[in-house]
N, C-alpha and C positions, 0 to 999 in steps of 0.2 A: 366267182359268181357275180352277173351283174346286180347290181344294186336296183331293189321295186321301188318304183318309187305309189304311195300311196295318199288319202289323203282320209283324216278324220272329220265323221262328221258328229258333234255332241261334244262340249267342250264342260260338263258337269261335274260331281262329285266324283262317280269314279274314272272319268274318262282320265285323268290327271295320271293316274296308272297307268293306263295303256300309254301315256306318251312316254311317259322314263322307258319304258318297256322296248318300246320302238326304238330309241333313243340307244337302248343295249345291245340290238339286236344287229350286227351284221348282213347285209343283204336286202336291208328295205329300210326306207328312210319317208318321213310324214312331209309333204312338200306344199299341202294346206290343209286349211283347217275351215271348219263351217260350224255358226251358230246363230241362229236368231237372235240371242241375246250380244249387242253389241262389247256388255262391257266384260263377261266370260270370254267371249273372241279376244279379246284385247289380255286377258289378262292370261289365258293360257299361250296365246301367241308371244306374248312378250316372255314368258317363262322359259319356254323352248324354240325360242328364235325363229320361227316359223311365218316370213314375210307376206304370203297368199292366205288372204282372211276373207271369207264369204261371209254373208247370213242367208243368202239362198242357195239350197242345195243344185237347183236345177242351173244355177249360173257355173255353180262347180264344177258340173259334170259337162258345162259345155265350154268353158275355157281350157278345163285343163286334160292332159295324158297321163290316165292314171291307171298302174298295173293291180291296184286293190282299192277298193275302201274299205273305212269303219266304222260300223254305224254304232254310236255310243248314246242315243237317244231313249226317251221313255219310250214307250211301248207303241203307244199308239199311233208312232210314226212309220214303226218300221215296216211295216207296208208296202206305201209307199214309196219309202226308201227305196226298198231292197227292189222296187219293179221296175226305178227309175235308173239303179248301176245296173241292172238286167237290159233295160233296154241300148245301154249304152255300153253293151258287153265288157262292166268291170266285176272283175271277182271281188266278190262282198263276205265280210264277216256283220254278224250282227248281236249286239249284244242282248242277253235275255231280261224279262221272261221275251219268247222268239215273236209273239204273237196274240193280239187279243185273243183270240180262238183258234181251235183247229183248225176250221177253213180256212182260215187266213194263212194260218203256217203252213198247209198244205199249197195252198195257191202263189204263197212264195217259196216254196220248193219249184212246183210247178214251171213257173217262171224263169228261175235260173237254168234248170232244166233245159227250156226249151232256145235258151240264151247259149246254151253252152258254157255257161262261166260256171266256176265251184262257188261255193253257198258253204261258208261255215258258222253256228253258234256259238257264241264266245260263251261256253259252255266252262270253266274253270275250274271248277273245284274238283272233276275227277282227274284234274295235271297237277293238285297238290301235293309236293315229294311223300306226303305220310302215306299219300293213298295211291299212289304209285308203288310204295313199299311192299303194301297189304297184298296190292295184283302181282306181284314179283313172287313174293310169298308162296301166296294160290298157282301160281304159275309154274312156280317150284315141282311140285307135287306134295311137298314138306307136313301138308296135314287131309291129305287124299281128296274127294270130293266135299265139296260143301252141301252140308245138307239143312242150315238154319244159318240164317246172319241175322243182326240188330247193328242199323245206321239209328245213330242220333245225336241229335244239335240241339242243346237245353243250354237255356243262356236265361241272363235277366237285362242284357248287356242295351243300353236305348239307344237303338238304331233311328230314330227318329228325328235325334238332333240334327245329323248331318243327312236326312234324307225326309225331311216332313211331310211328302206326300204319301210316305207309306203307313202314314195315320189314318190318311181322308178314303183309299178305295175299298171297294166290297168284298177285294179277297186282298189276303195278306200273305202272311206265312208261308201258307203252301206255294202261293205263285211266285214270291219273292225269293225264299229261301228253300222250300219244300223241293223245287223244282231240279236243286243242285244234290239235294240228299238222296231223291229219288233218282238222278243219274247218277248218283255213287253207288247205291244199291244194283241197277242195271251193267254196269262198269263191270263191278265185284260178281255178280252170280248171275249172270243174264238177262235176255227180254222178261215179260210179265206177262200173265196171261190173265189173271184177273185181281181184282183190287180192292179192298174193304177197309172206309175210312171213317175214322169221327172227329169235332171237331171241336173247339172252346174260342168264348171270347173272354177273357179273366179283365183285360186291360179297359176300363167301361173308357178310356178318354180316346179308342182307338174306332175303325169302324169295323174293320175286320176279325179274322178271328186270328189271333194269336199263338193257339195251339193245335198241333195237328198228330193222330195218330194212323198211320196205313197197317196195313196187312196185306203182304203179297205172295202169289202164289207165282215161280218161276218157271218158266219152260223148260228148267233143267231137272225140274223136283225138288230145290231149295224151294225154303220159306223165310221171311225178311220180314221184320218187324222196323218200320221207319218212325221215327218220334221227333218231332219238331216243337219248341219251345221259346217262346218270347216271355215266360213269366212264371221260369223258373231260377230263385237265387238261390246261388252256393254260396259255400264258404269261401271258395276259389272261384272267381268266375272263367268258366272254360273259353267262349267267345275270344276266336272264330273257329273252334277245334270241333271237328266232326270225330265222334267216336263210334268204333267197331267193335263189333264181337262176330266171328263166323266159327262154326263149329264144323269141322267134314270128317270123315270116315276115318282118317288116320291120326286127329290132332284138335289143335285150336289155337286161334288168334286174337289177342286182344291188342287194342289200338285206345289205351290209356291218357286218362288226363295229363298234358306235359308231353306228349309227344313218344309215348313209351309204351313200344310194341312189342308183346310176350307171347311167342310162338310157342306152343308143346305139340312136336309132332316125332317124325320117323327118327330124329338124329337126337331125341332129349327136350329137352325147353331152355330155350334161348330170350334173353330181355336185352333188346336193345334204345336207347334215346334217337332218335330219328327225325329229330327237331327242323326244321327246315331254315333253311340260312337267311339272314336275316343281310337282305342288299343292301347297296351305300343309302337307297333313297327309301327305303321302305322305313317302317315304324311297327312296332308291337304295340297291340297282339294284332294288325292287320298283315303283317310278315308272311304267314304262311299264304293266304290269298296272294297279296302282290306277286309273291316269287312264284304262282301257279298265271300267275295272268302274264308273264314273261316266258314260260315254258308255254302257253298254248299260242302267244303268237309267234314264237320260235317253231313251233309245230304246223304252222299256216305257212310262212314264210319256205320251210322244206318240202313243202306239200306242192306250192305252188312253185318250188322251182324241179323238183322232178314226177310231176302230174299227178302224184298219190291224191284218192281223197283224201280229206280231212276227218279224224276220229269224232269228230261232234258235227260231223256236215249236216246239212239242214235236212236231209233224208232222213239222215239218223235218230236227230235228235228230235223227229216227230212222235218217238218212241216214246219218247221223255216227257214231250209236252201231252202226250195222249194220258200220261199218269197221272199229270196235273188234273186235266180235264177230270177223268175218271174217280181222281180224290172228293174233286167237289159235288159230283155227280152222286158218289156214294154217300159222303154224307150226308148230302140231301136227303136218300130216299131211306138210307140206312142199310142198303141193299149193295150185297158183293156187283162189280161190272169190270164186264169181259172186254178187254183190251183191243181185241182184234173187232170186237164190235163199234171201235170209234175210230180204226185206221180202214174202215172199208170204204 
């Protein structure tokens, strides 16, 4: 297979993942790199030997021949980003949240769309091996239909040290992390058909809210209880583990603190550790993310060398970010909303 050559652009906190990532990955190789910040260009280039250093994007996309990018930028960029590798027909991954707003994430579907190039969200957390497990599971048949899950991420864990600006904006939680629990829920039992949320700020030094609870009703007839938490401490702190419970017709699954998954279905009940492996570059407890953010661009890279879409393509994952929407929509009015009432 030839070798893509690609280029990143956002040289930040977690962008530093996706280069080891790239770095593992057969088949595609990062041949520059872009950042407005001269001295992150400098130091992520020197890290991974990476000689082609922008701070403008639009000079990037006109020097060089690039078979992807990757936009690893806050939010607010990716926009414009994603309309400017559209206009210059490269297929783009984009990291989340995908979009200040729906219309924006729609208008960069829109875009690639009419580009012809694939559009994927670096959507992660449902390429996590634990939750790859769970769908293997379900997929089984091992515990019949699901008819109730509960996803939830309760942590006390402060994410703010290495990411300070998720103190100062008006949504938190839900947009930063809700966003990835609410595609594990969608992953695991289906689309969503409508959505009832509340919300907490416990943290007064933050601006946002901190805690989040959904309620979702599935197009399948599952029901999901989603729980999000920045300000709860354990004895153990769980962070970065998303835990499961889904109940179906023939069984049950739980997806335990530690990585330890207890199936009781058609064959008895089975406990197994299902820990996810910890790479040469990774570090605990961010192991299980990193090793998921290796598997979804190992899943971009196969996508785009035999034209499959992408599991988290930007079509798809309007689904996702419509949930987000629809969270903060509900707890505003404190009123359930209908999902296909915000993809029309």
């Amino acid at each position: 297979m030839a070798t893509l050559s690609g280029a990143l652009i956002g040289c930040g906190f977690f962008a530093v993942n996706q280069m080891h990532a790239w770095r593992d990955i057969d088949g595609a190789s990062i041949v520059a790199i872009c950042d407005r910040d001269p001295e992150r260009l400098r130091i992520v280039g020197d890290q991974f030997g990476v000689a082609k250093r922008y701070t403008d994007a639009a000079a990037l996309f006109s020097a060089e021949t690039l078979d992807f990018v990757d936009i690893a930028t806050t939010v607010g960029s990716h926009r414009p980003l994603v309309e400017m590798a559209a206009a210059h027909r490269v297929p783009v991954i984009c990291q989340k949240p995908f979009a200040p707003t729906l219309a924006d994430a729609k208008a960069m579907v829109a875009a690639c769309a009419k580009a012809g190039v694939p559009l994927m969200v670096h959507e992660n957390f449902r390429w996590q091996s634990p939750i790859q497990a769970v769908r293997a599971v379900l997929d089984s048949g091992e515990i019949g239909t699901p008819f109730f899950g509960r996803i939830s991420f309760r942590s006390a864990y402060d994410v703010f040290s290495g990411q300070p600006y998720l103190a100062t904006g008006k949504r938190f939680i839900i947009e930063d992390l809700g966003i990835h629990i609410l595609d594990i829920a969608r992953f695991l039992l289906g689309d969503v058909s409508s959505l009832t949320a509340r919300t907490a700020r416990i943290n007064p030094a933050i601006a946002g809210e901190d805690v989040a609870t959904m309620l979702m009703d599935h197009e399948s007839g599952a029901i999901s209880v989603v729980d999000c938490s920045y300000a709860t401490r354990l004895a153990a702190e769980p962070f970065p583990e998303t835990l499961i419970e889904i109940d179906g017709s023939d069984g049950t699954l739980r997806l335990a603190q530690g990585y330890q998954l207890t199936v009781t279905g058609k064959s008895g009940t089975m406990v197994r550790d299902i820990s996810p492996t910890l790479l040469p570059w990774a570090s605990r407890p961010w192991h299980n993310i990193q090793e998921s953010v290796l598997a979804i661009q190992r899943h971009w890279v196969d996508c785009l060398a035999s034209g499959k879409e992408p599991a988290t393509a930007g079509a798809d994952n309007l689904k996702t970010f419509a949930l987000v929407e629809a969270a903060y929509a509900g707890a505003a009015s404190r009123e359930p909303v209908r999902i296909d009432d915000l993809l029309k």
